[in-house]
C-alpha positions in Angstrom: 14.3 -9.0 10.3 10.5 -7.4 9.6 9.2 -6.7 6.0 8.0 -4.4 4.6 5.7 -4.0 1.7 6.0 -1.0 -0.6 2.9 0.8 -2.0 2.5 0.7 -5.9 1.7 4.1 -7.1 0.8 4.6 -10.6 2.1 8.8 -11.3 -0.9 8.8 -13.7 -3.6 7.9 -10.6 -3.8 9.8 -7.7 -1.3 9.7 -4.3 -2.5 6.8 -2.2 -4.3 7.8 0.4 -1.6 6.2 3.1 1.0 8.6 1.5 -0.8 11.6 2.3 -0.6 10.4 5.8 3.0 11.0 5.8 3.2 13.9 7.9 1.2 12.4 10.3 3.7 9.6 11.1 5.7 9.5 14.5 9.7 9.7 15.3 9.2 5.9 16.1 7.2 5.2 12.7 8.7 3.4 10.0 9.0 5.4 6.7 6.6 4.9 3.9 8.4 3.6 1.1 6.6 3.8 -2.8 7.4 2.0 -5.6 6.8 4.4 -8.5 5.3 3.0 -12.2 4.3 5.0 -14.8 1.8 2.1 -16.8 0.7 4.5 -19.1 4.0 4.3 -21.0 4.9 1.1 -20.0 1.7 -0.3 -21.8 3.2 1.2 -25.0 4.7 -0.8 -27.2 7.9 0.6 -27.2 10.2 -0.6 -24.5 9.8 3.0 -21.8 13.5 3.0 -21.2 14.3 4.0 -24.5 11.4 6.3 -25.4 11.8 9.5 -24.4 10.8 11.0 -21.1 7.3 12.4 -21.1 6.3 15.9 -20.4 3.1 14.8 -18.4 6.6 14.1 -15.9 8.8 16.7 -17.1 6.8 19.4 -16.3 7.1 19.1 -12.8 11.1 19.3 -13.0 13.1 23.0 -13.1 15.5 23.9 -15.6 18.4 21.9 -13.6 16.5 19.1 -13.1 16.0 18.9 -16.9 19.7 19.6 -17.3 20.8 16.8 -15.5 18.2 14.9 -16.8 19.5 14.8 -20.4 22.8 14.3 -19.2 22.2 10.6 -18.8 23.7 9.1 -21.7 22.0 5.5 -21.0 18.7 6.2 -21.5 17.6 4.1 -19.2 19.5 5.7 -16.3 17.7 8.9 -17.6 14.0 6.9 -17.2 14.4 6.1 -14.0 16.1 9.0 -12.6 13.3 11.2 -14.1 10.7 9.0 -12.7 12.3 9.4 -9.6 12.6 12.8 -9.2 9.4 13.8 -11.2 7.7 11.0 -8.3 9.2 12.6 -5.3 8.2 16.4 -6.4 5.0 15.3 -7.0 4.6 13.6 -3.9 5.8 16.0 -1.6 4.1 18.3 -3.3 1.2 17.2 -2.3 1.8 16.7 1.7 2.9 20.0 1.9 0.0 21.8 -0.4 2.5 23.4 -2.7 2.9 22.9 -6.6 5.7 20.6 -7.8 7.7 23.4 -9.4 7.7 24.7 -5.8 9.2 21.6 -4.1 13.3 22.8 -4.2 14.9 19.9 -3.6 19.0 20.3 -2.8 22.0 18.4 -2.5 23.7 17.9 0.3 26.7 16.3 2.1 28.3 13.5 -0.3 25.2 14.3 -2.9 22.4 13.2 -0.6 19.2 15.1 -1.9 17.3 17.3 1.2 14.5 19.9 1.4 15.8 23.2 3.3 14.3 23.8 6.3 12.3 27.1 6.9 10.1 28.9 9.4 7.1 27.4 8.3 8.7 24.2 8.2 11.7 23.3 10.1 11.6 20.0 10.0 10.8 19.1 6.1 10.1 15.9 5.6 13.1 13.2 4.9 13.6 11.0 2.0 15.7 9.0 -0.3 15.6 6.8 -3.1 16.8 3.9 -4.8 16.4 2.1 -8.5 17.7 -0.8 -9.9 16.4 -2.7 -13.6 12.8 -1.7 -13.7 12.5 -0.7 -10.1 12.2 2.4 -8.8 12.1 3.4 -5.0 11.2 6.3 -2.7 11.3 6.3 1.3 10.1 8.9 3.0 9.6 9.9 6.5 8.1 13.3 7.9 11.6 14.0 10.5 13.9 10.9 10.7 16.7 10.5 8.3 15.9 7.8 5.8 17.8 5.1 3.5 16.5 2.9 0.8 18.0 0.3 -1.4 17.5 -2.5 -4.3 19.3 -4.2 -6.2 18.7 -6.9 -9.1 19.4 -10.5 -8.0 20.8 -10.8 -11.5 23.4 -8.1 -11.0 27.1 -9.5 -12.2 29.4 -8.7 -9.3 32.6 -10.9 -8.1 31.1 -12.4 -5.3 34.2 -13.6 -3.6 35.8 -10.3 -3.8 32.3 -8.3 -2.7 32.1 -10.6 0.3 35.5 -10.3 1.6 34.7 -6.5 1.7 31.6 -5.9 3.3 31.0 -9.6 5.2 32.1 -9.8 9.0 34.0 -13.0 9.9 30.8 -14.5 11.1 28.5 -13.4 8.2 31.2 -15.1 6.0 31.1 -18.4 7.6 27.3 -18.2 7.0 27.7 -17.5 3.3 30.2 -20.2 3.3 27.4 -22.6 4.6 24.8 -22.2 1.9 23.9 -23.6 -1.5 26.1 -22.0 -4.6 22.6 -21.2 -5.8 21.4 -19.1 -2.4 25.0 -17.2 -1.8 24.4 -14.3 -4.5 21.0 -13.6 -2.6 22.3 -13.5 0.7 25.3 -11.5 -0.2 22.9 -8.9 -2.2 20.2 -8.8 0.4 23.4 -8.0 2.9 24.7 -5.5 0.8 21.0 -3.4 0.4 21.0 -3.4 4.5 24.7 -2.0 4.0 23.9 0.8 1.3 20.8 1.8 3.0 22.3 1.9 6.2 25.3 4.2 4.5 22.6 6.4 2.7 20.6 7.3 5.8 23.7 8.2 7.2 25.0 10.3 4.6 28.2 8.3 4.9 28.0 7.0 1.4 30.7 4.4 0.0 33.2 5.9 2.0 31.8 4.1 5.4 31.4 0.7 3.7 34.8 -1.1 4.8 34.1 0.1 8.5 29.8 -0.6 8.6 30.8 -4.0 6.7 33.0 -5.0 9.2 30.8 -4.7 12.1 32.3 -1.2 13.2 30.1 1.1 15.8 27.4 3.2 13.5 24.8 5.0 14.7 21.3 3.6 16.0 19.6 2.6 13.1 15.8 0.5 12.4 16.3 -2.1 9.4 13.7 -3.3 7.2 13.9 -6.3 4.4 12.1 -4.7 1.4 9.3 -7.6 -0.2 9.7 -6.8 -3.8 8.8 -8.5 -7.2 10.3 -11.5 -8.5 14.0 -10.9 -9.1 15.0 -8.2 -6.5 15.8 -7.6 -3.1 15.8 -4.1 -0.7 16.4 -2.6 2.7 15.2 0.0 4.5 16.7 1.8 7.2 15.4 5.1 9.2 17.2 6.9 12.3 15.6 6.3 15.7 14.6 9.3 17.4 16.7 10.5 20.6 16.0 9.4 23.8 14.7 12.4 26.3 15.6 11.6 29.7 13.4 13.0 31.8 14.3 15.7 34.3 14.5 14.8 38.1 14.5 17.0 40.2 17.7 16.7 43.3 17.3 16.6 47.1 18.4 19.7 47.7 15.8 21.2 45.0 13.2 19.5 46.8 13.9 20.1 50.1 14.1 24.0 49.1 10.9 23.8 47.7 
């Protein structure tokens, strides 16, 4: 499987300069995908998981957004879901020339986050997102459904009981062939291509037993994620439909 790397983009700094590209991306492109940091706090002494969340990022959400936002007891969760957020507004804000305030992000189908379509734009740009310890995630593509995932190699899970439930016969055997030491990392790097494949879908958890088993899914592009130290990811974007061309019949031609 290809890898890809993410861009590192400080919310202090300005949007890298390939992210403003976005729109500018084709049906066959793969998405952009940005890891979001925000160094300014993290260089404070304080741990930036427990501080609370700035208003240089807060600014940017609307009153629901800062609703749910202190709704996170952990306030970790609440860091990185702000970051998050606050990151996507911002940059789809800038592709489409708008203000962040402006950017009305919904939810959808099983809780997958969208932009609206309109006349202007009826084709808004796709995204997702995905965080995990210190890592936070955006994918984005300007028309193909996206899905993004990470996970901590550290993460406590029941191995034995995850693989049984999302491992085909075959991809167990493998697992069953490798060190003790190199079966949590090939089980979690399976699982991301799983839950990004599920989130690009908008299938969610409820397609897991079927896509983990092999079962038919939709056409999908996979990417392995190449992420610091400690962490693994997957991407995964639609493919675009196939237009046959139109050919003409006999009969057409011959009354031409």
């Amino acid at each position: 499987m290809s890898i890809q790397t993410p861009l590192r983009w400080d919310l202090a700094d300005p949007l890298p300069a390939r992210a403003q590209l976005l729109m500018a991306l084709g049906p066959q492109d793969p998405p952009i995908v940005v890891q979001l940091d925000w160094l300014q706090q993290a260089a404070a002494p304080q741990d930036p998981s427990v501080s609370p969340f700035p208003q240089a990022l807060s600014q940017h959400l609307n009153a629901t957004e800062r609703a749910r936002l202190v709704a996170f007891r952990q306030p970790q969760d609440r860091w990185r879901h702000g970051l998050a957020r606050s990151g996507l507004k911002l940059l789809l804000a800038e592709v489409l020339g708008v203000k962040p305030l402006a950017v009305d992000i919904q939810s959808g189908h099983r809780g997958k986050p969208y932009l609206a379509p309109t006349p202007a734009l009826p084709v808004p740009p796709q995204f997702n997102g995905s965080h995990a310890g210190d890592l936070v995630l955006l994918a984005l593509h300007p028309s193909q459904a996206v899905g993004v995932d990470t996970e901590r190699l550290a993460r406590h899970f029941n191995l034995e009981r995850l693989a049984s439930r999302v491992l085909s016969e075959q991809d167990h055997l493998a697992l069953g062939l490798l060190p003790a030491q190199q079966q949590r990392a090939f089980l979690l790097a399976h699982w991301c291509r799983l839950e990004a494949q599920l989130k690009c879908s908008g299938l969610g958890l409820a397609g897991l037993d079927a896509l983990g088993k092999g079962a038919d899914s939709p056409p999908l592009n996979l990417l392995a994620l190449a992420l610091p130290e400690g962490y693994c990811g997957a991407l995964a974007w639609a493919q675009p439909p196939i237009i046959q061309p139109l050919r003409r019949s006999n009969s057409a031609s011959t009354a031409a």
